[in-house]
C-alpha positions as CSV (number, residue, x, y, z in Angstrom):
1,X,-15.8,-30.4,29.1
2,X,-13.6,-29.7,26.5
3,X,-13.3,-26.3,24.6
4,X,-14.3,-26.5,21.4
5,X,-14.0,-23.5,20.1
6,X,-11.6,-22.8,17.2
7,X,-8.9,-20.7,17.8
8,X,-7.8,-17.2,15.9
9,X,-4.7,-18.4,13.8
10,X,-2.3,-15.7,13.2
11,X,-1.3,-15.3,9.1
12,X,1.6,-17.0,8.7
13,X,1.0,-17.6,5.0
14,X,0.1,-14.6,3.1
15,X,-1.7,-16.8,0.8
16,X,-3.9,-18.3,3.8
17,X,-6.6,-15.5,3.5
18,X,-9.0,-15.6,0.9
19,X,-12.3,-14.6,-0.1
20,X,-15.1,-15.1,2.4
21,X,-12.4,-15.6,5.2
22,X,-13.4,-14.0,8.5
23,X,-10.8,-12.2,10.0
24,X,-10.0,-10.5,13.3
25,X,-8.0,-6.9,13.0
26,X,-6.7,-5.8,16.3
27,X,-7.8,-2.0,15.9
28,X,-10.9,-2.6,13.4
29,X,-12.4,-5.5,15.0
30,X,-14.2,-8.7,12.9
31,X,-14.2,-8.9,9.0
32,X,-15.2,-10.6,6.0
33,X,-12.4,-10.6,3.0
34,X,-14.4,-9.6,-0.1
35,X,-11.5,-9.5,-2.6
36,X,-7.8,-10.6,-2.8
37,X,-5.4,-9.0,-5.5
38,X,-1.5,-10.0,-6.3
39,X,0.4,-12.3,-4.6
40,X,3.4,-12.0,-2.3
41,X,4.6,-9.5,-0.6
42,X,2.0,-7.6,-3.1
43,X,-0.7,-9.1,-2.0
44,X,-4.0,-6.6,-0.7
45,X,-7.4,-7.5,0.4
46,X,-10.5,-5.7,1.1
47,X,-12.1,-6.5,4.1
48,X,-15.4,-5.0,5.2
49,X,-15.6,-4.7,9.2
50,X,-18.7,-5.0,10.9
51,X,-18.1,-1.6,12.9
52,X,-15.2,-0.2,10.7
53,X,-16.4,0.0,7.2
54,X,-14.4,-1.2,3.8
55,X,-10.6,-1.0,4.3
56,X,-7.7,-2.3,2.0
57,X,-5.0,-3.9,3.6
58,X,-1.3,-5.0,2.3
59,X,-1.2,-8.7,4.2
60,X,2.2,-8.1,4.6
61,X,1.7,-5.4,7.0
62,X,-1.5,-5.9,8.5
63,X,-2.2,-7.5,11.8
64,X,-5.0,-9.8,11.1
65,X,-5.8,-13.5,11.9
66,X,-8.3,-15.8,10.3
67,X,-11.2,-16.9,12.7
Protein backbone atom coordinates (compact mmCIF):
# COMPACT_ATOMS: atom_id res chain seq x y z
CA UNK A 1 0.00 0.00 0.00
CA UNK A 2 1.09 3.28 -0.61
CA UNK A 3 1.83 6.02 2.14
CA UNK A 4 -0.41 8.52 2.08
CA UNK A 5 0.46 10.61 4.49
CA UNK A 6 1.50 14.21 3.82
CA UNK A 7 4.76 15.08 4.51
CA UNK A 8 6.20 18.11 6.94
CA UNK A 9 7.40 20.72 4.27
CA UNK A 10 10.26 22.78 5.56
CA UNK A 11 9.48 26.85 5.12
CA UNK A 12 11.07 27.79 2.21
CA UNK A 13 8.85 30.85 1.68
CA UNK A 14 8.40 33.01 4.55
CA UNK A 15 5.12 33.93 3.17
CA UNK A 16 3.99 30.08 3.19
CA UNK A 17 2.76 30.17 6.80
CA UNK A 18 -0.42 31.71 7.55
CA UNK A 19 -3.14 31.73 9.89
CA UNK A 20 -4.61 28.44 10.95
CA UNK A 21 -1.41 26.70 9.56
CA UNK A 22 -0.25 23.70 11.73
CA UNK A 23 3.21 23.73 12.21
CA UNK A 24 5.84 21.42 13.65
CA UNK A 25 8.80 23.35 15.91
CA UNK A 26 11.67 21.03 16.64
CA UNK A 27 12.00 22.05 20.42
CA UNK A 28 8.18 23.11 21.13
CA UNK A 29 6.55 20.37 19.32
CA UNK A 30 2.97 20.84 17.09
CA UNK A 31 1.23 24.31 16.61
CA UNK A 32 -1.52 26.29 15.27
CA UNK A 33 -0.43 29.94 13.82
CA UNK A 34 -2.98 32.30 15.26
CA UNK A 35 -1.58 35.64 13.79
CA UNK A 36 1.01 36.70 11.20
CA UNK A 37 2.43 40.42 11.26
CA UNK A 38 4.98 42.18 8.57
CA UNK A 39 6.37 40.62 5.75
CA UNK A 40 9.92 39.62 4.88
CA UNK A 41 12.57 39.18 6.67
CA UNK A 42 10.08 41.03 9.37
CA UNK A 43 7.77 38.75 9.39
CA UNK A 44 6.55 37.15 13.21
CA UNK A 45 3.83 34.81 13.97
CA UNK A 46 2.22 33.55 17.13
CA UNK A 47 1.83 30.06 17.34
CA UNK A 48 0.12 28.41 20.28
CA UNK A 49 1.77 24.77 20.99
CA UNK A 50 -0.22 22.18 22.31
CA UNK A 51 2.44 21.40 25.21
CA UNK A 52 4.44 24.74 24.90
CA UNK A 53 2.06 27.50 25.34
CA UNK A 54 1.83 30.93 23.05
CA UNK A 55 5.26 31.80 21.60
CA UNK A 56 6.21 34.57 18.87
CA UNK A 57 8.51 33.62 16.44
CA UNK A 58 10.58 35.74 13.68
CA UNK A 59 10.06 33.12 10.42
CA UNK A 60 13.31 34.03 9.47
CA UNK A 61 14.84 32.42 12.31
CA UNK A 62 12.62 29.81 13.48
CA UNK A 63 12.85 26.15 12.67
CA UNK A 64 9.36 25.23 11.80
CA UNK A 65 7.64 23.32 8.97
CA UNK A 66 4.05 23.39 7.91
CA UNK A 67 2.19 19.93 8.46
Amino acid sequence: MENTKAEPKEITGIDSVKEGSKVKHKAWGVGTVVQVKGSGEQTEATIVFETQGIKKVMLSYAPVEIL
